[in-house]
C-alpha positions in Angstrom: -26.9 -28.4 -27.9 -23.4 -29.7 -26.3 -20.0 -28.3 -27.4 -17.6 -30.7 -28.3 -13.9 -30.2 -27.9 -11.9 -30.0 -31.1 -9.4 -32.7 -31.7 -6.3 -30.8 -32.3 -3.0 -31.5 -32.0 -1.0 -30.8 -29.4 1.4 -28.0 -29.8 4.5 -27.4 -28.2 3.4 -24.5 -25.8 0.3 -26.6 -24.5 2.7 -29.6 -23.5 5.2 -27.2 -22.0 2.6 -26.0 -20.3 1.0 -29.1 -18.8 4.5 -30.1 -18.1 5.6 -27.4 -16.3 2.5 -27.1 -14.3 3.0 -30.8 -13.3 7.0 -30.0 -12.3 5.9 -26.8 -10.2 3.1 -29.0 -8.0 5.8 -31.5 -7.0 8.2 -28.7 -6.6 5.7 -26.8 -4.9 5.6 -29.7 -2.6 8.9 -30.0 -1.6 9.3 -26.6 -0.5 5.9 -26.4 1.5 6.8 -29.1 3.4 4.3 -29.3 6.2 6.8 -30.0 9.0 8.7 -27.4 8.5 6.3 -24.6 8.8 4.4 -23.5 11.7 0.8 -22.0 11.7 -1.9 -23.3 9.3 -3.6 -20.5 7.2 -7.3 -20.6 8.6 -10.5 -18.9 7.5 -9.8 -18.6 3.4 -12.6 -19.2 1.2 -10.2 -18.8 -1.3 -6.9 -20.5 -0.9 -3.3 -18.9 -1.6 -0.2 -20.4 -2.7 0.8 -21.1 1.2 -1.4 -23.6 2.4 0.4 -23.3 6.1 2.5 -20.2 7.3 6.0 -19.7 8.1 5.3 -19.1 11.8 2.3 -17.6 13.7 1.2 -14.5 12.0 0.2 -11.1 14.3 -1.4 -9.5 11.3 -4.3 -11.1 9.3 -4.6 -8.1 6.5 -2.9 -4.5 6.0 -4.3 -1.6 5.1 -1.8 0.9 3.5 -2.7 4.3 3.0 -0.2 5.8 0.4 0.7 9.1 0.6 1.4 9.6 -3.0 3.9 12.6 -3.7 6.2 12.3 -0.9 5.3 14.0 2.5 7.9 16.3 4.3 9.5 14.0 7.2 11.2 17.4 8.3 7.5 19.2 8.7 5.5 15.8 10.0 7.4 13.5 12.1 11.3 14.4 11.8 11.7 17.0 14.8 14.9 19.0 14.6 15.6 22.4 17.0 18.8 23.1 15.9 17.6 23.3 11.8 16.5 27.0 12.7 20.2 28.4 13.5 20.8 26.8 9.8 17.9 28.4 8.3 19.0 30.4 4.9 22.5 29.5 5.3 24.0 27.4 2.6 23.8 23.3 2.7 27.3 22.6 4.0 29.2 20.1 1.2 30.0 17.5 3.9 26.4 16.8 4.8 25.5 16.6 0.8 28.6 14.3 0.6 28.3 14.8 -3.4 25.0 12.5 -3.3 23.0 13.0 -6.6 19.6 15.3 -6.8 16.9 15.8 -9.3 17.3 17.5 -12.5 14.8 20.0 -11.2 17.4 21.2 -8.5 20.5 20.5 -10.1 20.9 24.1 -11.7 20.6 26.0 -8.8 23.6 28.0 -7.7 22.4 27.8 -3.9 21.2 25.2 -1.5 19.6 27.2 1.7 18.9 25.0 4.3 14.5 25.6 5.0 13.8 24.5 8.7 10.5 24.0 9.0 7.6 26.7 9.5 5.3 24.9 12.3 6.0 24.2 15.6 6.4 20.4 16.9 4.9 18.8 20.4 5.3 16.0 22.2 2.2 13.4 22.3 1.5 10.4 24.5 3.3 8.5 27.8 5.5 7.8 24.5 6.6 11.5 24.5 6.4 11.2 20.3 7.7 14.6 18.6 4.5 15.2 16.0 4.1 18.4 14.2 1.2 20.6 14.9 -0.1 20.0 11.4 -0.9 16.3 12.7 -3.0 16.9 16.0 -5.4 13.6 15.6 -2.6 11.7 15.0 -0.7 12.7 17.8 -3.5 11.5 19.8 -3.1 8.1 18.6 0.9 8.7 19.4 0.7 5.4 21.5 -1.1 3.4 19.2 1.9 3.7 16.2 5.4 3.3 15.5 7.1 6.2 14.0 9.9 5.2 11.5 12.6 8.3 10.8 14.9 6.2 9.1 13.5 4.8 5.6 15.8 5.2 2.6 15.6 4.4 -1.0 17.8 4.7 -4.1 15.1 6.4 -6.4 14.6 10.0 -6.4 12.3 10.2 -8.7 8.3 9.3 -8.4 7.7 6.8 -10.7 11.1 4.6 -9.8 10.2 5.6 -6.1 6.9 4.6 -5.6 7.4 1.6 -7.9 9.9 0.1 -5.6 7.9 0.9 -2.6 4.9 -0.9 -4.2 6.4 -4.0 -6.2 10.2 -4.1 -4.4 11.7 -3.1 -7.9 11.8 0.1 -9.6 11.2 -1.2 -13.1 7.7 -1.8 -13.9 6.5 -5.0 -14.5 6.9 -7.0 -10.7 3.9 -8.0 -8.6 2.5 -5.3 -6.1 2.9 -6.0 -2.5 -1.1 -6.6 -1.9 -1.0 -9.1 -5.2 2.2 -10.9 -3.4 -0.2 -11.5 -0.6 -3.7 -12.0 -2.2 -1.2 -15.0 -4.0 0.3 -16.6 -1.1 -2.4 -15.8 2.0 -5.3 -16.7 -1.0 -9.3 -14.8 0.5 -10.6 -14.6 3.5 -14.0 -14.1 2.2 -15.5 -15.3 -1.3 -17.7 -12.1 -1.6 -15.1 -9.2 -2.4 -12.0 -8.8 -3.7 -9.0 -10.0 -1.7 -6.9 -7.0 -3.1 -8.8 -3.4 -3.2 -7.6 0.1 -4.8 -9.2 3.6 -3.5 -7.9 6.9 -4.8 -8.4 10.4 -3.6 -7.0 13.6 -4.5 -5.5 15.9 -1.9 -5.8 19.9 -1.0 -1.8 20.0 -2.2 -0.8 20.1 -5.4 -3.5 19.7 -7.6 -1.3 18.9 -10.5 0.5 16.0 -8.1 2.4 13.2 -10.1 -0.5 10.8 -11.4 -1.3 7.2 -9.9 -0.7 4.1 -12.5 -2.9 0.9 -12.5 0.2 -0.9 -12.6 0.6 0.0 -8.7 -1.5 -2.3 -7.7 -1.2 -5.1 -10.6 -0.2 -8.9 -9.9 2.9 -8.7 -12.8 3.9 -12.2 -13.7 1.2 -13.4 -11.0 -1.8 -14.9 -12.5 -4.1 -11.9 -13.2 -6.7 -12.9 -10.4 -4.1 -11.3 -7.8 -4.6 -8.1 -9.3 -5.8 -5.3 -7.2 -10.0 -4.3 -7.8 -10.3 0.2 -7.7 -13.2 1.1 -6.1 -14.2 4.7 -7.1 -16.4 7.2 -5.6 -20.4 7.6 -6.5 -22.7 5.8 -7.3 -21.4 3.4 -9.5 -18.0 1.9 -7.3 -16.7 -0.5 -9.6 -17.2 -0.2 -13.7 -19.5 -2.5 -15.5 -20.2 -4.2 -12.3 -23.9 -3.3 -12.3 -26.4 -5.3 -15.3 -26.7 -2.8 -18.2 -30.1 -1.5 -18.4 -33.1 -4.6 -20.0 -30.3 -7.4 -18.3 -32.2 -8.3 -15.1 -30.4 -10.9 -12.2 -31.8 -13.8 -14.4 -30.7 -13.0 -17.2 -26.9 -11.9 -16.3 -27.2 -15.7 -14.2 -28.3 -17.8 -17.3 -25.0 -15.8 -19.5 -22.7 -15.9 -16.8 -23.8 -20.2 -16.8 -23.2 -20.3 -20.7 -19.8 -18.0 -20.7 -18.7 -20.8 -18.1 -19.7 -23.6 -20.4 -17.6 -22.1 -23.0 -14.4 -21.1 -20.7 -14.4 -24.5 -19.2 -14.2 -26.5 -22.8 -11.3 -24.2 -23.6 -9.6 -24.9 -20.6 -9.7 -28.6 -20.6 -8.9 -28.2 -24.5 -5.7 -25.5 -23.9 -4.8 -26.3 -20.3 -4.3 -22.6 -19.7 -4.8 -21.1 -15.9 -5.9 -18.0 -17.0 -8.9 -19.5 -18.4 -9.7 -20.7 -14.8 -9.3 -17.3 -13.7 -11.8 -15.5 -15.9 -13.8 -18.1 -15.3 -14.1 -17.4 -11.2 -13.8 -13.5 -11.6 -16.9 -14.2 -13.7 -18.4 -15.6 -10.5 -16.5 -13.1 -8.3 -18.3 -10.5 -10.1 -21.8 -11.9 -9.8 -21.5 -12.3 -6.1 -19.9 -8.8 -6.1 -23.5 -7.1 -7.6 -24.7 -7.7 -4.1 -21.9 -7.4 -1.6 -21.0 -4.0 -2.5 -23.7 -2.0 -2.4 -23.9 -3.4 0.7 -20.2 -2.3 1.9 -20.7 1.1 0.6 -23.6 2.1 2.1 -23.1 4.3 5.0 -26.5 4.9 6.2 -26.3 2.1 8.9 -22.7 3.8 10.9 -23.9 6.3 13.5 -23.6 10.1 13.6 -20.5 9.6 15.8 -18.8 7.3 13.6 -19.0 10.0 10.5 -18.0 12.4 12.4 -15.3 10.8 14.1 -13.8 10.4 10.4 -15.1 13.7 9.0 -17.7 11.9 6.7 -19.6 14.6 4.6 -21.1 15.8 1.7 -18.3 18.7 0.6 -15.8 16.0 -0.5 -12.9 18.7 0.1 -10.2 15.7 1.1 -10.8 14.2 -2.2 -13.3 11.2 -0.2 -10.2 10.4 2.1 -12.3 10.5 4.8 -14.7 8.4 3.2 -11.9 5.6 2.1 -10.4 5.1 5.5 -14.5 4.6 7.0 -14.8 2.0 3.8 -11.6 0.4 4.8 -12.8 -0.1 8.0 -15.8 -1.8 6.7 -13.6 -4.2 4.2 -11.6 -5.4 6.8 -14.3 -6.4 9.0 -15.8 -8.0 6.0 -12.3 -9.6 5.1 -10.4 -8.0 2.5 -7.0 -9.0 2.7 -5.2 -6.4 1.7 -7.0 -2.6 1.2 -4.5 0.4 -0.4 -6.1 3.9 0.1 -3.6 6.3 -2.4 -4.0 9.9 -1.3 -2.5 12.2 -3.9 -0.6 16.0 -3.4 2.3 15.8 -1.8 4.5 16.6 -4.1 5.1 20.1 -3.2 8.0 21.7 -4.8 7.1 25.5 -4.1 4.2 27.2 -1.8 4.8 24.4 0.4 3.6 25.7 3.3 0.6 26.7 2.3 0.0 23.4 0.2 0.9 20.8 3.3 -1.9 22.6 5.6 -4.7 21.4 3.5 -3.1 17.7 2.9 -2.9 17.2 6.5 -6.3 18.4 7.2 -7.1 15.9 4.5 -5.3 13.0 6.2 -5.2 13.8 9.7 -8.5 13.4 11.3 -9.1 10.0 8.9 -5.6 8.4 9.4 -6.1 8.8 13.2 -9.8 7.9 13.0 -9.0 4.8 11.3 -6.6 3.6 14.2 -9.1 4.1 17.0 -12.1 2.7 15.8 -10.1 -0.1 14.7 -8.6 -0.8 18.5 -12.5 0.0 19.6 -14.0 -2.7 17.5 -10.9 -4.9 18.3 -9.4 -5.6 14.7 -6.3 -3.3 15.2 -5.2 -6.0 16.8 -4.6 -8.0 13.7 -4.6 -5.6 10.9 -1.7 -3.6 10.1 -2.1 -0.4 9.4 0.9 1.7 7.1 1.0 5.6 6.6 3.4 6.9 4.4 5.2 7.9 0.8 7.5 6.8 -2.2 10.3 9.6 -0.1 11.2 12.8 1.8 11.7 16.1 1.0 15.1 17.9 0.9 16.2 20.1 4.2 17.2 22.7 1.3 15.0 24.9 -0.8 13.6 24.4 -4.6 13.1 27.9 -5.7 13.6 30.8 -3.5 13.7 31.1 0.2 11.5 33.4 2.1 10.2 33.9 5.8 7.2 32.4 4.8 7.4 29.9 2.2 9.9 27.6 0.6 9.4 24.4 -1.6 11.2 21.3 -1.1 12.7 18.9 -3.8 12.4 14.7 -3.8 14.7 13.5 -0.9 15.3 9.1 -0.6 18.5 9.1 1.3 15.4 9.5 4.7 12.0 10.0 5.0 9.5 8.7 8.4 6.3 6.6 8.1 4.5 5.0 10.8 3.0 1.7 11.3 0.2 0.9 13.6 -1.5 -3.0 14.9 -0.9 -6.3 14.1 2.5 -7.0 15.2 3.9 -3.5 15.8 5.3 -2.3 18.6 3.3 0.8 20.0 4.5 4.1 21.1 8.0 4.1 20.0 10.1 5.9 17.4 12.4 4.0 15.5 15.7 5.6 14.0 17.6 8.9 13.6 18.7 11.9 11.1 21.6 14.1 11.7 20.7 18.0 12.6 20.2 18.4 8.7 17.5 15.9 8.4 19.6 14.6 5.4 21.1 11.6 6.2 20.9 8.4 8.8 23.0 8.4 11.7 21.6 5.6 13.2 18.8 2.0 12.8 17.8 2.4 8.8 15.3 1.1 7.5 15.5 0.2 3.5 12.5 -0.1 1.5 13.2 -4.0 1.3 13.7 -4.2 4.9 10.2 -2.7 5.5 8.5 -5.3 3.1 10.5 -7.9 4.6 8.8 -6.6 8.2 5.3 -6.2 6.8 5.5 -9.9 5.6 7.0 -11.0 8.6 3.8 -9.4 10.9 1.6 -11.5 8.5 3.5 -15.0 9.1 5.7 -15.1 6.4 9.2 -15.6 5.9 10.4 -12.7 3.0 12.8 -15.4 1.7 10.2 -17.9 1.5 7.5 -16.5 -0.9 8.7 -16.7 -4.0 7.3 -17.3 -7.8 9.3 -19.0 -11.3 9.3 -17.1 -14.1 11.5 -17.0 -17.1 13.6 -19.4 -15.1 13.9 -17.2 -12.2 12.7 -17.5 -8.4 11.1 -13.8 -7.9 10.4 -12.7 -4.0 9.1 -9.0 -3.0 12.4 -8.5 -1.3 14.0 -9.3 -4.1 17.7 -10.7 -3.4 17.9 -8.0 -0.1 15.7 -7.2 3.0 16.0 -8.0 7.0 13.1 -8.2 9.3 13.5 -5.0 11.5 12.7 -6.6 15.0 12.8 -3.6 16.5 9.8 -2.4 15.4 7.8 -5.8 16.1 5.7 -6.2 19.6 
């Protein structure tokens, strides 16, 4: 039996449609001139919107690892001496500077200033200040760049990590792995350009929660969408055939659900239509490729352990993530965003931030070496860090041995590691108070603009029309931080 298209009139938002998709090729045209542009994209099986880059690219994929919560710069990464002849005393007024805090703060009548409980060393010929809590990754001190002077308007979770994710801190914008899966397109046709993996940490167990909107395309066509692996047997839902469905059976339905999409989409001209249609095919090839990824039985002994690969799952399957994003980047996923929840710690603090960063130590470092071993570090770039800081002052009540922290944005450290980074440095200063930046900051937009940048693209450059609007990551702001490029 053949289908036959109906013969229906054309209405109004099908000839907008074709129209505009006509005026955005030849507009698309003029602005990815050829000549002007520098390095060709090479290696996609599936193309992006960029057909050549902006200039030669250092990075070919990232992979972010998210600490969701906000980790304490002032017990990591931000060294300060002099905190502890503050400690207890009162948050002096011209080092607040009247700057607004949480609502969970705001009512109390003191401010004491915490300093932190564990001792700091130096690591590396870099001579990099890293907290004892962090011992694996101060053996990779010469490996990363250590960034102590982010900043961000939000203080609170969702806004914060929002902006981080999508450059905006209403919902709704394109994530920054669905920004790249658009313009860099696949490097292989057999997994996902964009991938999701969530654990949950030894912190705070009742941590803030992680929305699928994190990792969503926006007003990107849906196929730039991030894919969540989760743990067990079963990594991504209704991947595998239901049971009585054999291989045959799923190929001859997925061959007829085709049939169907493609006589809608010739009838209704919609690109979405498309879209189903190849994450149809996407999902077939996927049946295979997968299990194959996620089965560790062929890395060695010393590979697991180098990670701290086991059965007792305390980190939540951190460990486990960062070995699987190893595997996806030599198999190449574009862009792979490991989200590691519990650090929001607003009391016990002390107590809470030992068993995240024996969650996230060993892997994070792990990660970094057998990536330079295997030679991709090279050209993947690898980001650790959070939505914001912690305050210098105490939520709650101040003790010798415990103190909470609130949310902090006006600086927090990360670090960055490979493709295009400069190694072994640290980039940007605190005053004594770790409160505010004295000097070289680093806004949230500049850091996109700089992760774009490693990847050959110009921050200005990638943009996207919609409701009559060019929309970038960056937004209207961001400056490559050259600094912090090798």
């Amino acid at each position: 039996m053949q289908f036959q298209p109906a013969n229906l009139p054309l209405a109004r938002r099908q000839f907008l449609g074709g129209a505009s998709a006509g005026l955005g090729a030849t507009a698309l045209a003029a602005l990815l001139n050829p000549n002007l542009l520098a390095a060709p994209v090479k290696g996609n099986a599936r193309p992006g919107e960029l057909k050549t880059l902006h200039f030669a690219p250092k990075a070919k994929r990232v992979i972010y690892l998210v600490m969701s919560g906000g980790p304490s710069h002032i017990d990591l990464f931000d060294h300060k001496p002099e905190l502890k002849k503050h400690h207890g005393t009162e948050l002096p007024a011209s080092i607040r500077m009247g700057q607004r805090i949480t609502g969970m703060t705001a009512g109390q009548k003191a401010f004491p200033c915490a300093s932190s409980l564990f001792k700091f060393e130096q690591h590396g010929k870099s001579g990099s200040w890293i907290s004892e809590l962090l011992p694996h990754i101060g053996g990779v001190a010469d490996d990363i760049a250590i960034v102590k002077s982010l900043h961000t308007e939000a203080i609170n979770h969702d806004p914060a990590i929002t902006f981080v994710q999508t450059g905006s801190q209403q919902p709704g914008r394109p994530s920054l792995g669905a920004w790249l899966s658009y313009g860099l397109g696949a490097e292989t046709d057999n997994l996902p350009a964009f991938v999701v993996m969530i654990s949950q940490g030894s912190g705070n167990k009742t941590d803030q929660p992680i929305f699928s909107r994190l990792w969503g395309p926006g007003f990107l066509p849906s196929e730039h969408q991030g894919v969540r692996f989760r743990s067990g047997d079963d990594p991504v839902l209704y991947l595998s055939n239901p049971s009585g469905i054999d291989a045959v059976a799923r190929r001859e339905m997925l061959d007829g659900v085709g049939e169907l999409n493609r006589l809608s989409a010739g009838t209704l001209n919609d690109p979405e239509i498309q879209t189903r249609i190849a994450q149809y095919e996407m999902a077939y090839r996927m049946q295979s490729s997968v299990p194959e990824l996620t089965d560790l039985a062929t890395e060695s002994k010393e590979t697991l352990e180098l990670y701290g690969v086991n059965d007792s799952n305390v980190d939540g399957g951190f460990a486990r993530n960062c070995l699987l994003a190893r595997r996806m980047a030599e198999r190449g996923v574009r862009f792979i965003q490991l989200m590691h929840r519990g650090w929001d710690q607003h009391s016990s603090l002390p107590g809470q931030i030992r068993g995240q960063c024996k969650d996230v130590d060993r892997p994070s470092a792990a990660l970094v070496k057998d990536l330079k071993d295997r030679g991709l570090l090279e050209d993947t770039l690898v980001i650790w860090g959070g939505e914001f800081g912690r305050t210098v002052y105490s939520q709650g009540s101040l003790t010798a041995t415990n103190y909470g922290r609130d949310h902090h944005g006006r600086c927090y450290s990360m670090w960055l590691a490979g493709g295009g980074i400069k190694p072994g440095i640290t980039h940007g200063e605190t005053d004594d108070y770790c409160y505010n930046i004295v000097s070289d900051g680093v806004h949230v937009h500049d850091l996109n603009a700089t992760v774009l940048h490693c990847l050959g693209i110009d921050h200005t450059r990638l943009t996207y029309r919609f409701q009559g609007r060019d929309f970038r990551l960056t937004d209207v702001e961001g400056k490559v931080v050259k600094q912090l490029l090798s």
